[in-house]
N, C-alpha and C positions, 0 to 999 in steps of 0.2 A: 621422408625428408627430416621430421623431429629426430627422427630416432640417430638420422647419420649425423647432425649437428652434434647430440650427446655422447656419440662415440667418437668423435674428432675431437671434442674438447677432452674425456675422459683420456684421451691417448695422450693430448698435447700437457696436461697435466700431470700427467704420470711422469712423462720423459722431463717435463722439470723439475719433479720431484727428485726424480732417479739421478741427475747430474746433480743436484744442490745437496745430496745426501751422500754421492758417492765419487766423483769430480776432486780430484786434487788441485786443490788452487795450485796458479803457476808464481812461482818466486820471481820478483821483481829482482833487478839491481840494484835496488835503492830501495829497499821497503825501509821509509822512513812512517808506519806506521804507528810509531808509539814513542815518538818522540820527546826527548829529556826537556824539562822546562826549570830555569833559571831566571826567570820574570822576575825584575826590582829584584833580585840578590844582590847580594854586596857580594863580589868575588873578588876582592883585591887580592892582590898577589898567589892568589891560585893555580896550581898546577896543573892542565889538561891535556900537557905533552904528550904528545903520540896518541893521543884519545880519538875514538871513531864516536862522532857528536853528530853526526846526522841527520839533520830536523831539528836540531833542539831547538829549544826556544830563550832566548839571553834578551827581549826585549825591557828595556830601559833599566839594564842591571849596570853594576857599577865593577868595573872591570879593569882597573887601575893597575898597570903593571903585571896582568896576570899573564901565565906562559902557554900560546900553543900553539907553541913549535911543530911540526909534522902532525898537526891534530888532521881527522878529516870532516867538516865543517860546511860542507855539502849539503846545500839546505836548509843550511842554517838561518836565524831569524837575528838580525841585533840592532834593531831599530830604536834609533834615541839613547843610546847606550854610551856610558861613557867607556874609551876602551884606550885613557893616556897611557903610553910610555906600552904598550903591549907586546908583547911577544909571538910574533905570526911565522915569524921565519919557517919557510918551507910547507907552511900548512894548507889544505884544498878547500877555497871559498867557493866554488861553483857554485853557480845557482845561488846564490845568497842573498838576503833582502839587510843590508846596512847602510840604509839612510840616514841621516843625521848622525850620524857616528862620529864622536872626537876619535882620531886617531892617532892625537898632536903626540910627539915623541916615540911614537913604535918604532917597531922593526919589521916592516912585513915584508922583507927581502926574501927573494926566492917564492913568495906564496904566489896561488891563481887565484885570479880574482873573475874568473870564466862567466860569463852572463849574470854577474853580480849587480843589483841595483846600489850606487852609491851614490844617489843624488845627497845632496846636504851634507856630504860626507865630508871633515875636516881631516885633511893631508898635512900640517902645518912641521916642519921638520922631521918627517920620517924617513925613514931607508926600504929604498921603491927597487934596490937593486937587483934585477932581476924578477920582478915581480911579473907576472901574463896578466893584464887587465882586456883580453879579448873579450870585442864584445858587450864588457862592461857597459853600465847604462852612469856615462857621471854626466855632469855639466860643462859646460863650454871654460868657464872660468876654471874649474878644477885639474881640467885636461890639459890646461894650456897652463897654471902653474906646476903639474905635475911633469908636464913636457921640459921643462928647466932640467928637469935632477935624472930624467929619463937613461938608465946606462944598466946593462948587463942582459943574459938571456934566463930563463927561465931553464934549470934543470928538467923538471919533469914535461913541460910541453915543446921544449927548445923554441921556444919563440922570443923576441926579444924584447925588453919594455917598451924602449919607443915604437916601436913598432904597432902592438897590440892598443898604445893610448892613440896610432894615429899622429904621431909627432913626424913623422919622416914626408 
């Protein structure tokens, strides 16, 4: 009986051995393992057009007019951030945690804003045209003055704004 317990673990040990030593990890779609951090930066007028930013981390940087355009932004972090007059047009929020976020003057026309948390998130004059906020996690107030300016569809999900905030 000793002996068969030390040959069952000696076996069950080996075979973990053998897969942790020779087992190819499987590639995620999103291996955001080693994600960019931009914490407290100052990025004003910064370029990150077309940039693949995936995780990074931008909480509470200062982000003043900076550009990302077609960035993909997917997981991204930009919590308490300031991000006026910004450049979002056509860029991929999915999944993104931007609370308290000023976004007074942007552009985030055409972007997804796909299962994004934007509670505390400041909307105050910006261009929502087209933008996919499916999903999105905002507040009742934010929704219902985002519902005002609500008009166009979304290029890459073809859904429409009002639609995805709920205003229809």
């Amino acid at each position: 009986m000793f002996l068969r317990r030390i040959v069952a673990c000696t076996l069950l040990i080996s075979t973990l051995i053998c897969t942790f030593l020779w087992a190819k990890p499987a590639l995620a779609i999103n291996d955001w393992t080693n994600p960019l951090s931009f914490s407290n930066a100052q990025l004003s007028r910064r370029d990150f057009s077309g940039e693949s930013l995936q995780g990074a981390e931008f909480s509470n940087a200062n982000m003043t007019q900076a550009n990302f355009s077609a960035a993909d932004l997917r997981g991204a972090v930009f919590s308490a951030s300031n991000m006026t007059k910004v450049n979002l047009h056509g860029a991929d929020l999915t999944n993104t945690l931007a609370d308290q976020v000023n976004f007074t003057g942007g552009d985030l026309s055409d972007t997804v804003f796909k299962e994004a948390l934007l509670l505390g998130a400041i909307f105050t004059e910006v261009n929502i045209t087209g933008a996919d906020f499916s999903d999105a996690i905002l507040g009742k107030a934010q929704v219902k003055e985002l519902c005002k300016q609500a008009d166009g569809v979304n290029s890459k999900t073809g859904v429409s704004t009002s639609y995805s905030l709920g205003c229809e």
